[in-house]
Each structure stands twice: as C-alpha cells, then as structure tokens.
C-alpha positions as CSV (number, residue, x, y, z in Angstrom):
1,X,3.3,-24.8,-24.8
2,X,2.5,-20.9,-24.0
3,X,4.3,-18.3,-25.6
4,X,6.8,-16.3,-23.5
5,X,5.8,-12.7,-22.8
6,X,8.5,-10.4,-23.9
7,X,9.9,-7.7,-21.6
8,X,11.6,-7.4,-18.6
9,X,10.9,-9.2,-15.4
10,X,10.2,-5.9,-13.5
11,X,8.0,-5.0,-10.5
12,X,6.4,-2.2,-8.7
13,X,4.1,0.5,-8.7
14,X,3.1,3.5,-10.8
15,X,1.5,6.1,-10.1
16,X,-0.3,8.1,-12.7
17,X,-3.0,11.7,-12.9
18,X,-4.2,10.3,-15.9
19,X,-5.6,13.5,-17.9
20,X,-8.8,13.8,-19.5
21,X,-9.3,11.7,-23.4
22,X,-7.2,8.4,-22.8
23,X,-8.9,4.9,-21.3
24,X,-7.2,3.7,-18.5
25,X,-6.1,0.2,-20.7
26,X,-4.5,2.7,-23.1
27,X,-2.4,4.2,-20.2
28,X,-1.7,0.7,-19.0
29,X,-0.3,0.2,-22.5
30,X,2.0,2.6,-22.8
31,X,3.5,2.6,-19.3
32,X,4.2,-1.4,-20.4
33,X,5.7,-0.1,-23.5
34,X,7.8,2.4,-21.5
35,X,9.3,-0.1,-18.9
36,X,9.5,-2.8,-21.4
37,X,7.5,-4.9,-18.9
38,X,5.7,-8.3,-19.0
39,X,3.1,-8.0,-17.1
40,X,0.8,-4.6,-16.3
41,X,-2.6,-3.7,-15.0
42,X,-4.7,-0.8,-13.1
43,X,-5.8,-1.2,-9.8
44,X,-9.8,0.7,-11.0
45,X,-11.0,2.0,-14.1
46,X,-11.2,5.7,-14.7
47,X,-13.3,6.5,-17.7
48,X,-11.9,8.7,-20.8
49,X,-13.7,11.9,-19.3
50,X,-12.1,11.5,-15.8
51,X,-8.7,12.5,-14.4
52,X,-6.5,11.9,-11.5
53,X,-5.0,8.8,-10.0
54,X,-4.7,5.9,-12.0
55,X,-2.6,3.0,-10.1
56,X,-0.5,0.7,-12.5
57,X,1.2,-2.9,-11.2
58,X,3.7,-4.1,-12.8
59,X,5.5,-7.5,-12.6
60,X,4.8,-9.1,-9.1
61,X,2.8,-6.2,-8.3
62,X,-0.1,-7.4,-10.0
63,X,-0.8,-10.0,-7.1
64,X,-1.5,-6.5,-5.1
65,X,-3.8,-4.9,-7.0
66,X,-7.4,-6.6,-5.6
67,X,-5.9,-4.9,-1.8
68,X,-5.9,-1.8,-4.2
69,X,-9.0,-2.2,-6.1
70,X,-11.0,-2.9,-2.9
71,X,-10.2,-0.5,-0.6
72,X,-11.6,3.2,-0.6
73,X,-11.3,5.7,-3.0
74,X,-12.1,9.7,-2.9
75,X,-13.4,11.6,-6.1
76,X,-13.6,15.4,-6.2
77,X,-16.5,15.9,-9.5
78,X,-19.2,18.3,-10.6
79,X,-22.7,18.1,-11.2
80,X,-24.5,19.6,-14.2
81,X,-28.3,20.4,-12.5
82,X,-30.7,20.9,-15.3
83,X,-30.2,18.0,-17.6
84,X,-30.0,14.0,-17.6
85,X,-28.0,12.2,-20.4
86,X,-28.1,8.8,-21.8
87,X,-24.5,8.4,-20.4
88,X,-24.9,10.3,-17.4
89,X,-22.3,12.6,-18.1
90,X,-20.8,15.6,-20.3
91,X,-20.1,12.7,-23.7
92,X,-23.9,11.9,-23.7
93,X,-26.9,13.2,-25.6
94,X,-29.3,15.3,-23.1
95,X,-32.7,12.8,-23.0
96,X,-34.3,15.7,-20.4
97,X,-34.3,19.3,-18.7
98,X,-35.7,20.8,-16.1
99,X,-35.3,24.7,-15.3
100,X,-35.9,23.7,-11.8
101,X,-32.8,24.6,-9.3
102,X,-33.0,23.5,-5.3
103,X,-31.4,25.5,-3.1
104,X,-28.4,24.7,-0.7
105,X,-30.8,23.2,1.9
106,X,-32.4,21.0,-0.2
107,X,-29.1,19.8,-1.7
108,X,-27.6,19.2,2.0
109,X,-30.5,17.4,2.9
110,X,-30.8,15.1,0.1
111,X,-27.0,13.8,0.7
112,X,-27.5,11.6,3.5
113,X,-29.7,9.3,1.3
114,X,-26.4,8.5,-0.4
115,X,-24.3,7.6,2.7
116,X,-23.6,4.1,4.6
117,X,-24.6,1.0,2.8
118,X,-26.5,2.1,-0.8
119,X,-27.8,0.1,-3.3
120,X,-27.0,1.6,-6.7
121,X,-27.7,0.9,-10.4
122,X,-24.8,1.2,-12.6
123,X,-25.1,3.4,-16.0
124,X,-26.3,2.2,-18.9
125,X,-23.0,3.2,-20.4
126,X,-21.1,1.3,-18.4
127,X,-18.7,-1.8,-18.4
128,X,-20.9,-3.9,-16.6
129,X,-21.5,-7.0,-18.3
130,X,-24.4,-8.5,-19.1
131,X,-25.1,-11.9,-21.0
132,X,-21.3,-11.5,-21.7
133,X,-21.6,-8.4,-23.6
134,X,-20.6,-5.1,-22.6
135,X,-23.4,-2.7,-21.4
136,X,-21.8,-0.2,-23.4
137,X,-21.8,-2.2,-26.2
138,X,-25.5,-3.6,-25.8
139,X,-26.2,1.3,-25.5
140,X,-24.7,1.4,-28.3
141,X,-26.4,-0.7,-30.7
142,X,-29.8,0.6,-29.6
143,X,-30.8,-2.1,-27.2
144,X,-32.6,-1.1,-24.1
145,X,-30.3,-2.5,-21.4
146,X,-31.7,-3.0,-17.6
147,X,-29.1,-3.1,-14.9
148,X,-29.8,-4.5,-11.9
149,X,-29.0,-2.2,-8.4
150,X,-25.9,-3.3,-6.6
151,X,-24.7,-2.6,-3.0
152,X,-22.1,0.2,-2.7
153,X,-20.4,1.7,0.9
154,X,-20.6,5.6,0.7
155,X,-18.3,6.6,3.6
156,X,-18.3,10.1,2.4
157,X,-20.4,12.0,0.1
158,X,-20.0,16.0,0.7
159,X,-20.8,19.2,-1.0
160,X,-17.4,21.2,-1.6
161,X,-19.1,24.4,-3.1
162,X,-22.0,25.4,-5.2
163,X,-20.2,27.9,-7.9
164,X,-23.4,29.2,-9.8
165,X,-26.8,27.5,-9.9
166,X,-26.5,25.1,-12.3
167,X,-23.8,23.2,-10.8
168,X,-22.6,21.3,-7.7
169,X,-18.8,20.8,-6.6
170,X,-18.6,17.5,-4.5
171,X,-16.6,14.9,-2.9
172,X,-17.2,11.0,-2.6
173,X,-15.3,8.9,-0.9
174,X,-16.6,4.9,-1.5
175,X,-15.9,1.2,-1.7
176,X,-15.3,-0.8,-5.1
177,X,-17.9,-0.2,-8.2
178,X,-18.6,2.4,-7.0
179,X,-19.9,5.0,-10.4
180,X,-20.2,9.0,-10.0
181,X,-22.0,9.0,-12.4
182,X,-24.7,7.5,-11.3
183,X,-24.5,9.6,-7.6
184,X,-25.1,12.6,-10.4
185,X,-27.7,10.8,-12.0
186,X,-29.8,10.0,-9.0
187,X,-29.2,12.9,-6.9
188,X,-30.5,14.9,-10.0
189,X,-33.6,12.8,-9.8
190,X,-33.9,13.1,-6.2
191,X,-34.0,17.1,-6.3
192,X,-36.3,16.6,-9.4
193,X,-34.3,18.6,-11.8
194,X,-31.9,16.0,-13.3
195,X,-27.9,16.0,-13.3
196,X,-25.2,14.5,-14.9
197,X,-21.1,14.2,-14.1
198,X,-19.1,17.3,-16.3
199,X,-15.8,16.9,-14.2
200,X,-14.4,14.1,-12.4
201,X,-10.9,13.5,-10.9
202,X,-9.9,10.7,-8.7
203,X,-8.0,12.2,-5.8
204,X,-6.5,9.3,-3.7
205,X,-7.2,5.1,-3.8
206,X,-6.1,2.8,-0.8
207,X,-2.6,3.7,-0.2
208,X,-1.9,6.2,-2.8
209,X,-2.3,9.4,-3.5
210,X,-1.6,12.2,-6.3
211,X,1.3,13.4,-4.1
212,X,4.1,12.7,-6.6
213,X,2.2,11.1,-9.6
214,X,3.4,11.3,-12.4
215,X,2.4,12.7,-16.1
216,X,2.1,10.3,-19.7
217,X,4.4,13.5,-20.5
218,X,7.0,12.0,-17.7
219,X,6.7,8.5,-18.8
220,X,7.2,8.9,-22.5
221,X,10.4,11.4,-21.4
222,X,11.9,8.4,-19.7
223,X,10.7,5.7,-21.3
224,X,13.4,2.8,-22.5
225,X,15.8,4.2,-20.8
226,X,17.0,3.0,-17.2
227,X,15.9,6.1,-15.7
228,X,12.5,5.4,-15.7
229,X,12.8,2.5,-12.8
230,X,13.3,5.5,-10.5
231,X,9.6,6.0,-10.8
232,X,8.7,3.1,-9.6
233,X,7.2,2.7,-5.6
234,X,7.8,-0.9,-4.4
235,X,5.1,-3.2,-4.6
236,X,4.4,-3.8,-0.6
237,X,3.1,-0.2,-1.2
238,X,-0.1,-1.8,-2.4
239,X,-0.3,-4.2,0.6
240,X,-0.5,-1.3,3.1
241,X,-4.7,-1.9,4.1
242,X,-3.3,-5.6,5.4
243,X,-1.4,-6.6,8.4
244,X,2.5,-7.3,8.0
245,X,4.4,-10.4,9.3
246,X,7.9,-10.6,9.7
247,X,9.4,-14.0,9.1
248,X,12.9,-15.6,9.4
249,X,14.9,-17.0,5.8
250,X,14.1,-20.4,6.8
251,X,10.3,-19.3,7.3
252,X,10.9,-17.3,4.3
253,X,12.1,-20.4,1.9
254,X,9.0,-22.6,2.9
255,X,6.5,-19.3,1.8
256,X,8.1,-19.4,-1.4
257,X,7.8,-22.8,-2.0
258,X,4.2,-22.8,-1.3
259,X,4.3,-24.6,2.0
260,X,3.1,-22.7,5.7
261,X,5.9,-20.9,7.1
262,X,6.5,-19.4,10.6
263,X,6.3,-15.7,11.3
264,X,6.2,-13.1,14.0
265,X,3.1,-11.6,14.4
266,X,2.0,-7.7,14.8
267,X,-1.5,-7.0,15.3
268,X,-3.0,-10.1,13.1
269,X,-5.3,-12.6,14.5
270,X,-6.0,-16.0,13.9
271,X,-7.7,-16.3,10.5
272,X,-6.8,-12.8,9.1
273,X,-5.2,-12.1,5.7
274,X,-1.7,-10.5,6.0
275,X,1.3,-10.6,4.3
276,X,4.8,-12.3,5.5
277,X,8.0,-9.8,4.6
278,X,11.7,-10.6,4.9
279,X,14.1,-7.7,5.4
280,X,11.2,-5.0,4.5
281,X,10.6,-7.3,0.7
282,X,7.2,-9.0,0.4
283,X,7.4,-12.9,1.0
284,X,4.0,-14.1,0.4
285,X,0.2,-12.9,0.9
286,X,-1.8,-15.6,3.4
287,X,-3.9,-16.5,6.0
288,X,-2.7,-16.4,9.4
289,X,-2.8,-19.1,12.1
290,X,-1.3,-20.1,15.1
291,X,2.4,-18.1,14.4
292,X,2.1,-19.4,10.2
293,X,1.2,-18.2,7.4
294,X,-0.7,-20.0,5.1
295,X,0.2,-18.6,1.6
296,X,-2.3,-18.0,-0.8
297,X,-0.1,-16.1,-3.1
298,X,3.7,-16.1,-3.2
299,X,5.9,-13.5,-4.8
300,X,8.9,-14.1,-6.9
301,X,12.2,-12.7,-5.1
C-alpha cells in the first residue's frame, strides 16, 4: 500500500513572475510548502536565468496543466551579438567572437527564416534527455552530446528594438519546446557574428498572463495562513484553449463516475476534446460525441 501524501486537498491556479536565480521545481516547492498542498506542478519550465510567468497547478489542477503546457507562449529576451557560448546564454563560457555587427536590414530579413513551422535543435545545456540522462548532465561531464532538430511553431518572432550594436530586443511568441536560446543561437549564426540569450522573461502562456502575478515575496507573506487561498484562480482557468459543455446533475454524476454523460453543446463537434462543467465548476475533460461526453479525465468535486 502507497503512502498518503500529506497536505491539504486543495486546487487551483497560481500564478507566479518568477525572478531571475531560482528553478522553476524550486518555486513549485515552495508554493506546495506555502499552501500546505498535496499535489503541485508548472505548466513549462523557465530556466534559473529567466523571469516572468511561471503557472503552478495545484490539487485537481494538475489534470489542466498539458492544455497549459501546449498552447502558445510569448517571451520578450535579448540577444548578445558578438559571442556564442557553450550554454547559449549569459551562465556559459564564450567558445567564439566575432566583431562583425549586421545592420537593421539584415536583422529584419533574417527573421522570417524562424517563422511558421521550424525545425530546431535544442541546447546542449538543456533538459532534453538522451539515453535517459540529462543533456545537461551528459555537458557537464565533458561528453560531447548531439541533439537531434525537432519541429517547433514560431507564430511570432519580432524585433522590439535594437538599443546599441551589440544587442537585439525581441519577442517570440511559439508552441511547446520551444528554447530562446537556441533562436539566439542560430540567428547569431545566421548573421555570421554569433549570439547568445542575456535577458529573458516569459510574458504570457495559454490563458494567463503577468496581469496580477504574484511575487515568492507574496507567497512566503501569506503562506500557512488561510489568506493565501485568495491567490488562487480556479482551475477551469487552465481549460480556457478547449470548448466548454454544460451538463445537467444527473449528466454530471455519470462523468464522475467514469461513464459517458449527456451535455449541451456550444461550438464542439463530434470528436473534439472539451470539457463538461456544472454550475461554472469543471466536471470532467473528454471527447465529445453525439450530445456525450466521453471522459478521459474526471475531476474530484
């Protein structure tokens, strides 16, 4: 038999502008230690360098975070011209210079390459796992790690301003695993002059925004106390990018139990994923057919 997590049976959704110098599992940490929680987890990993919006589930919230984790994200960040490093950013040792600079043009003309459907190769320095193993882990003990390119949708990729010569002010806005730091690396390669990432803050992701976030600084001020709750945002917050059902008690009691239930449709079709809600509370995730939902994932009331 499993051991009981301890903590309270809590859900919902903070929101956090994580500063710069603390991993985002860290932050997850101590918000579980603040709300005396169960269960937590981040909806997309900011690195230690980064800051900006860091999503944390807690409770039944948790079965949202994938419609969190997949949908779009925007990062404002700046580019370093003039130097590659092994990490791709400001942490890493600088491996190459150039005293090269392209101009605006050139810079505005090389963005579209990195738009629509990309294939991208993740950092050496980055969580990606290979063989099981970390491919941080595998940089850090001095092997030489190959990543392979992966697909990535760049809906966005704009320069914001170009404050002196050696750097570049810019906003992406792209689909999961997505990493910056590689945009800096390769767009420094394109303009033959190198780059890497000095600044990077993640602005919005899926439904939320920094409108409102909250500071570690807030969360320890409240923490164990029943204030804190009041931070919370309800967990259908994360299930905005999906369609919502309404559905009757009855219709409600079969969801919960596992079993199709009947709903009223809104603007889902047959076969789509939605989610079935009774008096504005979150029923049960599915697939919809023929005035049911078929539940994939049901949500404790």
């Amino acid at each position: 038999m499993g051991r009981r997590r301890k903590g309270r049976d809590i859900s919902g959704w903070l929101v956090i502008d994580k500063p710069a110098g603390i991993t985002s599992n860290a932050m997850v940490n101590k918000v579980r230690w603040a709300f005396n929680a169960k269960k937590a987890g981040h909806a997309g990993t900011l690195d230690p360098l980064a800051t900006g919006l860091l999503a944390v589930a807690l409770g039944e919230a948790t079965k949202t975070v994938p419609y969190v984790t997949d949908a779009l994200k925007a990062y404002d960040f700046t580019v370093r011209l003039g130097q590659a490093t092994n990490t791709d950013d400001a942490e890493g040792e600088i491996i190459a210079e150039s005293g090269h600079r392209p101009t605006d043009s050139e810079i505005e003309a090389a963005l579209p390459a990195f738009r629509g459907e990309i294939m991208q190769v993740p950092p050496r320095f980055s969580a990606v796992r290979i063989g099981g193993e970390r491919a941080y882990a595998l940089s850090r003990a001095g092997e030489d790690v190959e990543l392979e390119a992966r697909p990535l949708w760049v809906e966005e990729l704009v320069l914001l301003e170009r404050p002196d010569p050696d750097h570049l002010c810019l906003r992406m806005v792209c689909g999961k695993g997505g990493y910056v730091r590689a945009i800096a690396r390769d767009l420094g390669r394109m303009l033959v002059c190198h780059g890497h990432v000095t600044a990077l803050r993640r602005v919005w992701a899926g439904p939320f925004d920094l409108e409102g976030a909250v500071t570690p600084d807030g969360i320890e001020r409240l923490a164990r106390t029943p204030e804190i709750d009041s931070l919370l945002r309800p967990l259908e917050e994360g299930l905005a990018e999906l369609p919502e059902l309404r559905c009757t008690p009855e219709g409600a009691a079969r969801l919960r139990n596992g079993n199709p239930g009947m709903v009223i449709t809104s603007d889902a079709e047959y076969g789509d994923e939605a989610w079935a809600s009774l008096d504005g509370q979150a029923v049960a995730i599915g697939i919809y057919k023929a005035g049911e939902l078929h539940p994939t994932r049901v949500f404790r009331p």
